[in-house]
DRENMI-926539 format. One record per residue (C-alpha): residue in one letter; x, y, z. Coordinates in steps of 0.001 Angstrom, whole numbers, plus 500000, padded with zeros to 6 digits. Example, Ala and Ser with C-alpha at 12.3 -4.5 7.8 and 13.67 -1.06 7.14 Angstrom:
% DRENMI-926539
<code = a, X = 512300, Y = 495500, Z = 507800>
<code = s, X = 513670, Y = 498940, Z = 507140>
***
This chain:
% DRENMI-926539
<code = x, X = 524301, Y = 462744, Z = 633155>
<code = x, X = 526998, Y = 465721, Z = 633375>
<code = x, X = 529881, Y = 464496, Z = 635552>
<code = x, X = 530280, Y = 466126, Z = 638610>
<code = x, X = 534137, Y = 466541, Z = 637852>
<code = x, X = 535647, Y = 466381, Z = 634295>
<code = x, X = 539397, Y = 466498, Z = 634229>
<code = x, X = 539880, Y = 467307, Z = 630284>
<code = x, X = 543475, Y = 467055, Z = 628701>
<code = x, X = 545283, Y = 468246, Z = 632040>
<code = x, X = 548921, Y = 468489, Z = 631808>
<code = x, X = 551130, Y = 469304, Z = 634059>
<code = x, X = 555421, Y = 469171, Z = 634021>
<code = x, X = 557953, Y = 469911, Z = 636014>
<code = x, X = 561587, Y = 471158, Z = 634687>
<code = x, X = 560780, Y = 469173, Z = 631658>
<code = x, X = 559513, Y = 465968, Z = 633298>
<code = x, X = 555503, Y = 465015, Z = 632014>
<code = x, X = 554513, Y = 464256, Z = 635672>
<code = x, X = 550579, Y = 464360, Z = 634552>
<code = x, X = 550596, Y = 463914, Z = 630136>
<code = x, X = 547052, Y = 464650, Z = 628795>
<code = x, X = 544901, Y = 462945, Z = 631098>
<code = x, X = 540994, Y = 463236, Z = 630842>
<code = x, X = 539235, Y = 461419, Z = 633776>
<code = x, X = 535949, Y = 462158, Z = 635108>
<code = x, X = 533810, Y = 461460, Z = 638246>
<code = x, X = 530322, Y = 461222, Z = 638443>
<code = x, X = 527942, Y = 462533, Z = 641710>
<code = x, X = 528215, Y = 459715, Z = 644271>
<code = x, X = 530662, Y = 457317, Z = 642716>
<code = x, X = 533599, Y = 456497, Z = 644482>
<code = x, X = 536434, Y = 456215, Z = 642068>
<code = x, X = 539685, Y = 454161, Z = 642625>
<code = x, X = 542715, Y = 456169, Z = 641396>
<code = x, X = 545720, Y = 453428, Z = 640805>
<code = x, X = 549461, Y = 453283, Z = 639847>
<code = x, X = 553147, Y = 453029, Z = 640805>
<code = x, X = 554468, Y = 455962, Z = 642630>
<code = x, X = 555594, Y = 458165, Z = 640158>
<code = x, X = 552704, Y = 457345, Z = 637854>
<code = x, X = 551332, Y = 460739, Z = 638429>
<code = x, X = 548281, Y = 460319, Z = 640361>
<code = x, X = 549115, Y = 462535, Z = 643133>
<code = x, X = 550069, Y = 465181, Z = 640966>
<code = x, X = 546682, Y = 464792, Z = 639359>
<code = x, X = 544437, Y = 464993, Z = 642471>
<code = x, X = 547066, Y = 467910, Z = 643460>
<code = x, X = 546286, Y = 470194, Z = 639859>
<code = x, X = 542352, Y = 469296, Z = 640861>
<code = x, X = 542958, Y = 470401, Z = 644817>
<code = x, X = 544831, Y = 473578, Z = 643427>
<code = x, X = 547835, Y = 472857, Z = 645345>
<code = x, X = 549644, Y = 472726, Z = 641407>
<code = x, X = 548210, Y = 474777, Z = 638664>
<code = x, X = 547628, Y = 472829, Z = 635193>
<code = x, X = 549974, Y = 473902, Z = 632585>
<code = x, X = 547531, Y = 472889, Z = 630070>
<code = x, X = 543810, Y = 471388, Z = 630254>
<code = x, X = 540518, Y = 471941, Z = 631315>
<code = x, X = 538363, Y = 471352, Z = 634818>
<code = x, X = 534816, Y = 471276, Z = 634475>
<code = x, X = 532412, Y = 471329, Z = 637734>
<code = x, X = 528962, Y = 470409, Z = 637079>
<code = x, X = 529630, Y = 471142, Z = 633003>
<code = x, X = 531028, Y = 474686, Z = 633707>
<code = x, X = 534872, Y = 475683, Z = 633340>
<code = x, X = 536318, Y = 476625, Z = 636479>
<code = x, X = 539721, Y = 478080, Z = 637510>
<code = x, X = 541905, Y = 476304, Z = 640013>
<code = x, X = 544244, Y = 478556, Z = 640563>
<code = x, X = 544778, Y = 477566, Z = 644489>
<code = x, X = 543920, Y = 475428, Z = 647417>
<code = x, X = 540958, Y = 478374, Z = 648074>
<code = x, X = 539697, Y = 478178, Z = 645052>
<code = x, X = 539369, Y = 474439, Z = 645368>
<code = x, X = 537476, Y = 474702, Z = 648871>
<code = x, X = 535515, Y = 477408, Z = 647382>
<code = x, X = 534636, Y = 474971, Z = 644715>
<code = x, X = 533729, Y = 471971, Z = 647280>
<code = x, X = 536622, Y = 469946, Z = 646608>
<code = x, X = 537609, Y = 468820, Z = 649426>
<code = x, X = 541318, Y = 467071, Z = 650245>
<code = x, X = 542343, Y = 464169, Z = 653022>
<code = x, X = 546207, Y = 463713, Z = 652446>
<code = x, X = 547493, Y = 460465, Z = 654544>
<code = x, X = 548457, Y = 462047, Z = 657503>
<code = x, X = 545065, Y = 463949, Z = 657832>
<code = x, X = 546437, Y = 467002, Z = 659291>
<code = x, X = 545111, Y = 467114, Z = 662603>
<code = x, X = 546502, Y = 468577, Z = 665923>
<code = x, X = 547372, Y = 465882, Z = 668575>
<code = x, X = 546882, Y = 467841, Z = 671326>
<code = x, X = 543331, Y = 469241, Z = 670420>
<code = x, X = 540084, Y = 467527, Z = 670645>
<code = x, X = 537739, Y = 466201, Z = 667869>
<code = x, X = 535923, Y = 469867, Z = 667885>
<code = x, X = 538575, Y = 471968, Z = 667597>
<code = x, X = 539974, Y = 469977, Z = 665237>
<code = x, X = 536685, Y = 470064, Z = 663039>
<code = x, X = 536666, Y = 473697, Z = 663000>
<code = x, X = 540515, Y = 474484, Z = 662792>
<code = x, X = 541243, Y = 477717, Z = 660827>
<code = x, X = 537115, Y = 478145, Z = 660629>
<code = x, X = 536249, Y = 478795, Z = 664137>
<code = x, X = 532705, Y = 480113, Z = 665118>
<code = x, X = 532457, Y = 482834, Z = 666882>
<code = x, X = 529887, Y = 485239, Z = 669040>
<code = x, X = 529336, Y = 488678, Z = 668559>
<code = x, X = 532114, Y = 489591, Z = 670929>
<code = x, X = 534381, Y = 487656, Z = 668353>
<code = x, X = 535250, Y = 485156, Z = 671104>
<code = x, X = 535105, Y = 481816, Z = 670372>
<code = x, X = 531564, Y = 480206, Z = 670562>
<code = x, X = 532635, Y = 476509, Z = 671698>
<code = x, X = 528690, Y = 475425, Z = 672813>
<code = x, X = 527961, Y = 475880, Z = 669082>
<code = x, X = 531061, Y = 474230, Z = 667645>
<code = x, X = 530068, Y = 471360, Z = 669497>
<code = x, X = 527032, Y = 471475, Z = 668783>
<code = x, X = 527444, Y = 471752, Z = 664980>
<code = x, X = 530022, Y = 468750, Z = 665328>
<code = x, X = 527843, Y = 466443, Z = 666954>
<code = x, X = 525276, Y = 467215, Z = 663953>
<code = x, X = 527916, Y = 466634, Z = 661169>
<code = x, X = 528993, Y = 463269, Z = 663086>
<code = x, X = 525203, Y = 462266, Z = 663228>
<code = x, X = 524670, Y = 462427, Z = 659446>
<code = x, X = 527897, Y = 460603, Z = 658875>
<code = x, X = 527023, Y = 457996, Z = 661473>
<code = x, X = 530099, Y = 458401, Z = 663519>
<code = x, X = 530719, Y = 457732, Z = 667210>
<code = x, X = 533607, Y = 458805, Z = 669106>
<code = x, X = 533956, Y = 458014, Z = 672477>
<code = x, X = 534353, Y = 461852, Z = 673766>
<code = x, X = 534126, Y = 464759, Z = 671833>
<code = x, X = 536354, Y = 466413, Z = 674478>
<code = x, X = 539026, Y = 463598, Z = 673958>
<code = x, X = 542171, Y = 464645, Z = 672494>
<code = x, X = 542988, Y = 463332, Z = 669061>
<code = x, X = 545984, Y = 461938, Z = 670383>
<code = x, X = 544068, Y = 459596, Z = 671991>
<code = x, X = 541731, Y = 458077, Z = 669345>
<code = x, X = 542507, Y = 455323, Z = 667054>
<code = x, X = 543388, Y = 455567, Z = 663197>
<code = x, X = 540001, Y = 454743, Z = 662298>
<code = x, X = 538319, Y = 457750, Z = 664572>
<code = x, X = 540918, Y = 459871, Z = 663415>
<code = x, X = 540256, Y = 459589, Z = 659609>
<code = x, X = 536558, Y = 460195, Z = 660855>
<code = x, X = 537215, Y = 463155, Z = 662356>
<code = x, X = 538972, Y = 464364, Z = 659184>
<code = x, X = 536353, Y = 463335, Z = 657109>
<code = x, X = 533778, Y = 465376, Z = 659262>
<code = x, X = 536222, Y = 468395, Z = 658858>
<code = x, X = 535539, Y = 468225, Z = 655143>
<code = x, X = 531821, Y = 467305, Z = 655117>
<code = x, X = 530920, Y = 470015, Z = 657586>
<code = x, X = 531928, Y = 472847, Z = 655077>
<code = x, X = 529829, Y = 471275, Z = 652400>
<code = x, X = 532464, Y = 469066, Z = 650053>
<code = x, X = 531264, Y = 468198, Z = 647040>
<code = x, X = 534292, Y = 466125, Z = 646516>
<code = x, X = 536527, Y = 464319, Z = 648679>
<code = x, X = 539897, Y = 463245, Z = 647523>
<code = x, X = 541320, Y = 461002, Z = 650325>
<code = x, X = 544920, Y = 459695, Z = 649600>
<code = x, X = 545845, Y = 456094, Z = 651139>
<code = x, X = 542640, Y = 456133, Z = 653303>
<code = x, X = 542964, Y = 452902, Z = 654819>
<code = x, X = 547122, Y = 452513, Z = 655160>
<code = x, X = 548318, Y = 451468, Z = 658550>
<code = x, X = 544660, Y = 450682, Z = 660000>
<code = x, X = 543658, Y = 447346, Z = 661009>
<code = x, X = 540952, Y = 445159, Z = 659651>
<code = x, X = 537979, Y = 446298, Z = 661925>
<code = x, X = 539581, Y = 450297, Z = 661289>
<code = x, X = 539330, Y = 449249, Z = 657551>
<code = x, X = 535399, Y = 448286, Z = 657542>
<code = x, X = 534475, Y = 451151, Z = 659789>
<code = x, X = 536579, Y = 453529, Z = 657194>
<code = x, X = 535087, Y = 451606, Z = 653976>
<code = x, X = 531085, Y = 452118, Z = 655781>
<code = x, X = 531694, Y = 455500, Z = 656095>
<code = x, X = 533319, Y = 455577, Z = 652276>
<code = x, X = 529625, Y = 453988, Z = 651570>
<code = x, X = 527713, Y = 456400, Z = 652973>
<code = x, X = 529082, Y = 459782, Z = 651846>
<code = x, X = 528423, Y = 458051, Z = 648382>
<code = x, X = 524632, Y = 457182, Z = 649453>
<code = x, X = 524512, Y = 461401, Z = 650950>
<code = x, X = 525923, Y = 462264, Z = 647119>
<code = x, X = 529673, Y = 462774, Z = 647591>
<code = x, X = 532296, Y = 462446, Z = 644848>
<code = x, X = 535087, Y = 460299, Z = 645795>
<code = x, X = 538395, Y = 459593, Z = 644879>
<code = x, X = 540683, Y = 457450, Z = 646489>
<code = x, X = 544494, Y = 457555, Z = 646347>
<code = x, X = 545858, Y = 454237, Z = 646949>
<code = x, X = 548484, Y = 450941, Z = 646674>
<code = x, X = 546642, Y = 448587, Z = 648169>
<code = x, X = 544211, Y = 446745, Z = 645153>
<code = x, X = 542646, Y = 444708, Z = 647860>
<code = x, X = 541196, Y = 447613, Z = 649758>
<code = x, X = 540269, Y = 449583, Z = 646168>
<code = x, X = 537957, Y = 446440, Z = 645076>
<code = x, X = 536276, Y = 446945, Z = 648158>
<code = x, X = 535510, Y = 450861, Z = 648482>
<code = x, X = 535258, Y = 451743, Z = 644610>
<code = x, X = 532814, Y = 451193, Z = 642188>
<code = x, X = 535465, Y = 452277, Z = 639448>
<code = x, X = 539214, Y = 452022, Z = 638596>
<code = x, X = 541631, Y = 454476, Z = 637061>
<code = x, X = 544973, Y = 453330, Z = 636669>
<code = x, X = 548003, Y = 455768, Z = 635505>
<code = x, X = 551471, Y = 455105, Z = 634582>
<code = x, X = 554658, Y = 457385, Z = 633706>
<code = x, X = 551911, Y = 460320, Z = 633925>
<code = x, X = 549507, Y = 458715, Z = 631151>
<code = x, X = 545861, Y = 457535, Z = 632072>
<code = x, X = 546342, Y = 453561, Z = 631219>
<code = x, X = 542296, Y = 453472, Z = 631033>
<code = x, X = 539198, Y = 453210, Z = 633504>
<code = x, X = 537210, Y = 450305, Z = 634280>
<code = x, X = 534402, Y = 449455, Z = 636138>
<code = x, X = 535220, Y = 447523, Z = 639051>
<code = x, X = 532616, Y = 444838, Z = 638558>
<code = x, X = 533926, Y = 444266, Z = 634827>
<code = x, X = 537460, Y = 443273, Z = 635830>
<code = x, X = 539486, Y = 441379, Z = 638388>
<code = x, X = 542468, Y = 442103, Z = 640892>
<code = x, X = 544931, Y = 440225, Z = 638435>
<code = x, X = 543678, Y = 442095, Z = 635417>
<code = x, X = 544362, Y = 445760, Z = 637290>
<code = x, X = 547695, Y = 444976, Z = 638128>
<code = x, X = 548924, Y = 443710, Z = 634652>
<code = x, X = 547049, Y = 447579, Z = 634217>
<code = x, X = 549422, Y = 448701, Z = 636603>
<code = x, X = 552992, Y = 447463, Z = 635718>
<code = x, X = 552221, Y = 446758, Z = 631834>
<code = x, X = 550507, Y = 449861, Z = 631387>
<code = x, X = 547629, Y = 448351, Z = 629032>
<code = x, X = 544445, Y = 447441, Z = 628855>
<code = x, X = 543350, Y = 444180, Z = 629647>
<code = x, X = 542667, Y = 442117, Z = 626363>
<code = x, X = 539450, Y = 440419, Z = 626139>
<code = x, X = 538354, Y = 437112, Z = 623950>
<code = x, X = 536167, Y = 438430, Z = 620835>
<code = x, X = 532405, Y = 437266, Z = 621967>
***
């Protein structure tokens, strides 16, 4: 099947410095995909060259098989590639609807703003992902880390991401904040949705991805199916930068 993202041959430096050195990585429709590595390694600059906040010096993106130009976050959004950076960008002292439709309010034909169809539309987009909050009228300030990556990930989903990049999606939450997080990982998979998750923690990765990508000092080390390795082999990936070696069958 054509991947829904192809990264081919990116590069991307800074004053000299390989920060993302010929990487080719792809990501097929509904597969959640574990990006891993030291800080440093280069992932973030990778998800940032495919979320247009960095240009590629060098390299092709491929959506669906068909070259594309990332010039900029816009294009990106344009594109359906969607970005949740750790601290998810919300406004404290707004609630969950407002927050959903920041920047990308609805509006009548007076141009005012047309809150009983915001709502509406959020309660809809929080239905198909499964999600219940407490109060939509409840400022964000007052929900826990788990609701609050929810309502970020609603944010994206409402204006039709065809990939979501969420960086550290699980850091700081609790066990219980972690399930509810990893369910709703599950189910934008089942709905379709490309994944890829930034993060340190191998623990959580085993759980949420189906795949592994590891990089180090900007290089790809290599990708592995989750199910085909264990924790101990991906961090030998991880601070060795190799491969793990296998016993000739």
């Amino acid at each position: 099947m054509t991947p829904l993202v192809e990264l081919r041959n990116i590069v991307k430096t800074f004053g000299g410095v390989h920060a993302v050195d010929d990487v080719s990585l792809s990501l097929a429709e509904g597969e959640v995909l574990g990006l891993l590595g030291h800080n440093g390694a280069g992932k973030s600059t990778l998800i940032k060259v495919l979320a247009g906040v960095f240009p590629a010096d060098s390299g092709t993106i491929l959506i669906q098989g068909q070259p594309v130009s990332i010039r900029s976050t816009r294009d990106a959004k344009t594109l359906g590639i969607e970005t949740i950076y750790q601290t998810l960008a919300l406004s404290e002292n707004l609630d969950s609807v407002a927050n959903l439709f920041l920047g990308r309010e609805m509006t009548g034909p007076l141009g005012f703003m047309n809150e009983e169809a915001m709502e509406e539309q959020a309660r809809k987009t929080l239905g198909r992902l499964k999600l219940h909050l407490p109060s939509l009228s409840s400022l964000v300030q007052s929900l826990s880390g788990g609701q609050r990556q929810a309502v970020a990930i609603a944010r994206a989903i409402h204006f039709n991401a065809r990939v979501l990049i969420m960086d550290e999606p699980t850091a700081a939450l609790g066990p219980e904040e972690t399930l509810k997080v990893a369910a709703l990982v599950a189910e934008l998979s089942r709905q379709g949705i490309g994944i890829i998750l930034i993060s340190h923690d191998i623990h959580d990765i085993f759980d949420l991805a189906s795949r592994l990508a590891v990089m180090k000092n900007g290089r790809l080390v290599g990708a592995v199916s989750t199910a085909d390795v264990t924790q101990d082999e991906v961090l030998a990936m991880i601070i060795a930068g190799k491969m793990p070696e296998r016993p000739n069958s």
